[in-house]
Legacy VTK file of the C-alpha trace (Angstrom):
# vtk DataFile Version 3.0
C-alpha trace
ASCII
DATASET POLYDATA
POINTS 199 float
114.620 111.028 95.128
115.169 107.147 95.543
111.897 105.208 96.186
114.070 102.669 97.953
114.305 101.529 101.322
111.411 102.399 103.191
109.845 99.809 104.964
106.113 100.768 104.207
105.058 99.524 100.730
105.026 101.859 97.673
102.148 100.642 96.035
99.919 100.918 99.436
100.919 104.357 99.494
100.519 105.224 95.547
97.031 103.140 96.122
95.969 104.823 99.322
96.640 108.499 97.359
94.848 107.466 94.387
91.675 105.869 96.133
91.227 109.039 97.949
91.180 111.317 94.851
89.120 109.779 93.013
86.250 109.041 95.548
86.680 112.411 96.631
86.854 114.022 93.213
83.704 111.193 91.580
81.376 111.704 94.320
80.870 108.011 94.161
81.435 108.208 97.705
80.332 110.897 101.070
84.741 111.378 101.448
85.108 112.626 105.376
89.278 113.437 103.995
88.998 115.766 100.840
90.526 115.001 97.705
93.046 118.442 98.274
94.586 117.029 101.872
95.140 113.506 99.863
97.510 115.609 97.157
99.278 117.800 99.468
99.680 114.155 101.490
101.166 112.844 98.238
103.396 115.985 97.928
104.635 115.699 101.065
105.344 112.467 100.896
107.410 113.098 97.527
108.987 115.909 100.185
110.481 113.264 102.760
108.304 113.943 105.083
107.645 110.232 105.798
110.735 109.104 105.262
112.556 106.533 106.513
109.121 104.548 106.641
108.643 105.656 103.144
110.333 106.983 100.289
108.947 107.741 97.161
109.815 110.093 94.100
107.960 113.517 93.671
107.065 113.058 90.212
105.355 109.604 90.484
103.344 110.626 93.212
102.020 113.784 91.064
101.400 111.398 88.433
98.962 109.196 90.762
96.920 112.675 91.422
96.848 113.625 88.560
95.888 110.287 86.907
92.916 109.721 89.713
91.723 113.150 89.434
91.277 112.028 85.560
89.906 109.113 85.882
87.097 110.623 87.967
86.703 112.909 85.538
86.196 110.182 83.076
84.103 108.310 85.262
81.493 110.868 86.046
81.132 112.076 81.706
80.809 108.199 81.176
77.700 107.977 83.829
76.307 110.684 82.632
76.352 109.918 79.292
75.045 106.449 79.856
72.399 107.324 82.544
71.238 110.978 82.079
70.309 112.776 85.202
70.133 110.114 87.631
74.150 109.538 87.344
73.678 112.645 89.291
72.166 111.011 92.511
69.060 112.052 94.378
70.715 114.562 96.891
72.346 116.412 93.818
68.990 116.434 92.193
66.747 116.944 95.094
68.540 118.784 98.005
71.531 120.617 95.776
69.035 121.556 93.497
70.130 125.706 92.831
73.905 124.443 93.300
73.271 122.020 90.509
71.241 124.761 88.131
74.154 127.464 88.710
77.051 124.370 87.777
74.876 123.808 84.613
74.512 127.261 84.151
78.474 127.908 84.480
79.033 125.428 81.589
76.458 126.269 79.184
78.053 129.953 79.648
81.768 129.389 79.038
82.767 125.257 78.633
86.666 126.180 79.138
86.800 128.267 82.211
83.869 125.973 83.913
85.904 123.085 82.978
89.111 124.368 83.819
87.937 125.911 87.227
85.832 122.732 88.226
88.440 121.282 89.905
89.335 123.382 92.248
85.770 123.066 94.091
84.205 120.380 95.537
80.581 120.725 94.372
81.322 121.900 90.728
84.212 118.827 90.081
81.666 115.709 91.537
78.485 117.097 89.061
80.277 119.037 86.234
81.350 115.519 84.417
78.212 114.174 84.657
76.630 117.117 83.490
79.078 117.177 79.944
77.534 113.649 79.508
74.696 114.350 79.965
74.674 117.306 78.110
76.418 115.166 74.870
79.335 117.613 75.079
82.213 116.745 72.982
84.675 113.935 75.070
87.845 115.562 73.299
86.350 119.156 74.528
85.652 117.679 77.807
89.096 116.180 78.130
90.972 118.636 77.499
89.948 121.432 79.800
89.424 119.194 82.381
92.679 117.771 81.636
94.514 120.933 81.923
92.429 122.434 85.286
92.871 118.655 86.807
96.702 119.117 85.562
96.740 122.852 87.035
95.395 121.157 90.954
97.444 118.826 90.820
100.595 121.258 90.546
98.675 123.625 93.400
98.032 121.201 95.890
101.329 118.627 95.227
103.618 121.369 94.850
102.383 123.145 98.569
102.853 119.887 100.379
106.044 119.079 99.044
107.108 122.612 100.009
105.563 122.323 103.428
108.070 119.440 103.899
111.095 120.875 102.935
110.457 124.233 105.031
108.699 122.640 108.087
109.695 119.272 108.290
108.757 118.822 111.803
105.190 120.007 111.676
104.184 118.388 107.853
106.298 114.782 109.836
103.143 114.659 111.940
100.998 115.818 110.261
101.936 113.523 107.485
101.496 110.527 110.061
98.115 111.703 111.982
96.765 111.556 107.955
97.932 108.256 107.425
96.512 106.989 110.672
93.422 108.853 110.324
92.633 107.088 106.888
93.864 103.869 108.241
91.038 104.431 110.925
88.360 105.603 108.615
89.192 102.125 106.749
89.272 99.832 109.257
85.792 101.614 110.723
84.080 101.539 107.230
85.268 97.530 107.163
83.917 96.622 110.360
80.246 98.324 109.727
80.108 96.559 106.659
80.897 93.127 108.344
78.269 94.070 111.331
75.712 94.788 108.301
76.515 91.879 106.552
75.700 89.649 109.674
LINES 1 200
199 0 1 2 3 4 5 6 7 8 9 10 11 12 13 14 15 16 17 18 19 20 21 22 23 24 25 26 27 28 29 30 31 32 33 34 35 36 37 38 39 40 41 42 43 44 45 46 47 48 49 50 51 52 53 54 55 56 57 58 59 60 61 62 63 64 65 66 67 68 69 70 71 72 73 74 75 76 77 78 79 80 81 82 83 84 85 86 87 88 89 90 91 92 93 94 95 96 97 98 99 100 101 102 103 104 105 106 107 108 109 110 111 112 113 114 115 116 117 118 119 120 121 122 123 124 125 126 127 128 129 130 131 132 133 134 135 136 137 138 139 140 141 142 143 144 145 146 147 148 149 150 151 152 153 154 155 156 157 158 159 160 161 162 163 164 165 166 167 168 169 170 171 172 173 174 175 176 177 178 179 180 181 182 183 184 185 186 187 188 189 190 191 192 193 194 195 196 197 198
């Protein structure tokens, strides 16, 4: 599919996609819109389902998931292999506490399916990371099954909103647009609290 001729930038959308899946997927930041509804977003945006306003190619947009997803990935083994525990943060520690014990327990019992699986739920992919840092595991180990369950999301979650816009182009239009104006909303409510804080 041509990426040209749509009269909303490429790069906000590849940026808006990628920004999303990696706060969502780090846990560097309480994400109201999941990491998932950003990649089926991105798929059906690949799908058409925004054009005329935009039109961009299937494969690059899989390629922004998947790269985000990994680079949160990275991220969170990095912190906790710099900062131990409290890379974690206090809720994980504190209020998550069991959640946290059965994630650590999952990868000290099987590395490749914890890693591989992680993804998939929201919990186990924020603290799992951290916990291989912290834990000194391998980074080649750690790459690579996260690599390939980041990889297998990615497929999952692009793949069903590009089909949802090519069978129900109507429907995934709007919906497409109410998540694009929703985000645009969340942004411009998060930049205004931070300039009444700031005053």
């Amino acid at each position: 599919m041509s990426h040209s001729g749509g009269f909303i930038p490429i790069v906000a959308v590849y940026l808006l996609v990628a920004l999303i899946v990696f706060a969502g997927r780090s846990g560097l930041h309480t994400m109201v819109i999941p990491a998932e509804a950003a990649a089926l977003f991105a798929g059906a945006a690949g799908g058409g389902a925004l054009a005329p306003a935009v039109d961009v190619p299937i494969p690059a947009m899989a390629a922004v998931v998947l790269l985000s997803g990994l680079a949160a990935s990275a991220t969170g083994y990095t912190a906790g292999h710099r900062l131990g525990p409290p890379a974690l943060g206090w809720r994980v520690l504190i209020v998550r506490r069991e959640r946290l014990l059965q994630a650590h327990r999952s990868l000290a019992h099987s590395v490749r399916s914890a890693l591989f699986l992680g993804p998939f739920t929201g919990f186990r992919r924020q603290v799992l990371p951290a916990l291989a840092g912290i834990t000194a595991l391998p980074y080649r180990r750690f790459l690579a099954w996260t690599g390939l369950g980041t990889a297998a999301w990615t497929l999952l979650f692009v793949g069903l909103g590009t089909l949802a816009s090519r069978h129900a182009q109507g429907i995934t239009r709007i919906t497409a647009g109410v998540f694009l104006l929703a985000v645009l909303s969340l942004v411009a409510a998060d930049f205004t609290v931070w300039r009444l804080r700031a005053r």
